[in-house]
C-alpha positions in Angstrom: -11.7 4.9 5.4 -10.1 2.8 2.8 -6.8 0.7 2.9 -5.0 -0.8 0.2 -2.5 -3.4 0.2 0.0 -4.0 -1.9 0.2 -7.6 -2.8 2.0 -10.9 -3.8 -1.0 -12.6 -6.3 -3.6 -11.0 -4.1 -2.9 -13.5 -1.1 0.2 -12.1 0.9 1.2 -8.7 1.7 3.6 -7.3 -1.2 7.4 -6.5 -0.7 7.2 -3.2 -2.9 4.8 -0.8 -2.7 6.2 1.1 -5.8 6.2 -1.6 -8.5 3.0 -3.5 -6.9 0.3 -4.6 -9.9 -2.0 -6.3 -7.4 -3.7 -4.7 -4.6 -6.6 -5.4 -2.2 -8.7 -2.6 -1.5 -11.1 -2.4 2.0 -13.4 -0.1 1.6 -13.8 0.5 5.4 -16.4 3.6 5.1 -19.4 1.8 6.3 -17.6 -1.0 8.4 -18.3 -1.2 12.3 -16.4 -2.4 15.2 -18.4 -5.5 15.8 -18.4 -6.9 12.0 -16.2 -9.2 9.8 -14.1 -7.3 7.1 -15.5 -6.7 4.3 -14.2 -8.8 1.3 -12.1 -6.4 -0.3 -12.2 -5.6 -4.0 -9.3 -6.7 -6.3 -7.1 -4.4 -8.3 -4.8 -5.3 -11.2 -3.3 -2.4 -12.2 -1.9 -1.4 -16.2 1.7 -1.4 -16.3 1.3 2.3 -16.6 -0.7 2.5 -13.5 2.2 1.0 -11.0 2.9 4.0 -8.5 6.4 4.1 -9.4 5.8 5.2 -12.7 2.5 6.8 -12.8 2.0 10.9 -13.4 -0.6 11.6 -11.7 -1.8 13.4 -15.5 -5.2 11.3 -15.1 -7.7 9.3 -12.7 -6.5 6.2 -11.2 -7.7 2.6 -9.8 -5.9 3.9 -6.1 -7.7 7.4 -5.9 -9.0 8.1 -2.9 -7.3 6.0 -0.6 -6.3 6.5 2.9 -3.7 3.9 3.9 -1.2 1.7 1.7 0.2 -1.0 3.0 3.0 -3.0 1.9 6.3 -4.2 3.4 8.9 -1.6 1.7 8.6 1.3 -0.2 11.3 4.2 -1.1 11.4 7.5 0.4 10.0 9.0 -3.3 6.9 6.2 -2.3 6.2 7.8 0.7 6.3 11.8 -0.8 4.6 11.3 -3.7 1.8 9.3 -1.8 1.7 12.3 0.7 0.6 14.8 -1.8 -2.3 12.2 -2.8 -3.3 12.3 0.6 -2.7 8.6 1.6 -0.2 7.6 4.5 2.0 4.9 3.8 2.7 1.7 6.7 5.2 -0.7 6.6 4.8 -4.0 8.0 6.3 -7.4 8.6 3.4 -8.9 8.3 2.5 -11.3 5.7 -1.1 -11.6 5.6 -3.2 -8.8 4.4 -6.4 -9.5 7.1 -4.2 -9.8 9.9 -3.1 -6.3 9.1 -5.9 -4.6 8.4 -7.4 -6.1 11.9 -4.8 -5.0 13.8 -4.8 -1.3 12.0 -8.7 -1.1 13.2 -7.6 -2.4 16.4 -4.9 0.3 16.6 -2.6 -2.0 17.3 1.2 -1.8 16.0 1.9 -3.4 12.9 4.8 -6.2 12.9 8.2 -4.4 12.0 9.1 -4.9 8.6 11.9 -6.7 7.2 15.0 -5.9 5.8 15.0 -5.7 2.0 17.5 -4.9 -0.2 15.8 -3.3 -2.3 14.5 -0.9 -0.1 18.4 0.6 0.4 18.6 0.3 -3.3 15.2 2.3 -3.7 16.5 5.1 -1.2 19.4 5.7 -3.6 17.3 5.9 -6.8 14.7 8.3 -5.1 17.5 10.7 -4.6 16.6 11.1 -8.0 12.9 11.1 -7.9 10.7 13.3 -9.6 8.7 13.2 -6.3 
């Protein structure tokens, strides 16, 4: 399995999941019960690899994953990372191994926060392409 999370300079869990450049992936696939986490491997992506924006017309950096994680993301988010296969969970929480320990632990992530832009987000994806 493999979980990416959408962050803030690669140390706290990102507000955004749409317009996110930095991302820490955990590439969970050989990872047992009993060991630490893996470290995870740092994305940066282009400008026109942000989620929000991208087409889908080629490969990218994000293929393949499983889980995002981030504390908001529109409705259009959530679709259009749907057809790539990958669930999308929101959380509260603010630091990335926290989360990913207590998604292995199938414990309930902390309820996000409000964000504006999250309401602001829902009324631009009325018009998403996704």
């Amino acid at each position: 399995m493999k979980i990416a999370i959408a962050t803030k300079d690669f140390t706290e869990v990102s507000g955004h999941a749409g317009q996110a450049r930095e991302w820490l992936l955990y590439d969970l696939s050989a990872h047992q019960s009993n060991q630490l986490l893996p470290a995870p491997r740092r994305i940066d992506l282009a400008k026109d690899e942000v989620l929000h924006v991208f087409a889908d017309d080629r490969a990218h950096p994000l293929d393949g994953v499983d889980i995002v994680v981030a504390h908001s993301a529109g409705d259009g988010f959530v679709r259009h990372m749907k057809k790539r296969g990958t669930e999308v969970l929101l959380t509260g929480e603010h630091d990335p191994a926290v989360a990913i320990t207590r998604i292995l632990a199938g414990e309930a992530l902390a309820d996000p926060r409000f964000d504006i832009t999250t309401s602001l987000c829902k009324i631009r994806d009325l018009f998403s392409r996704h």
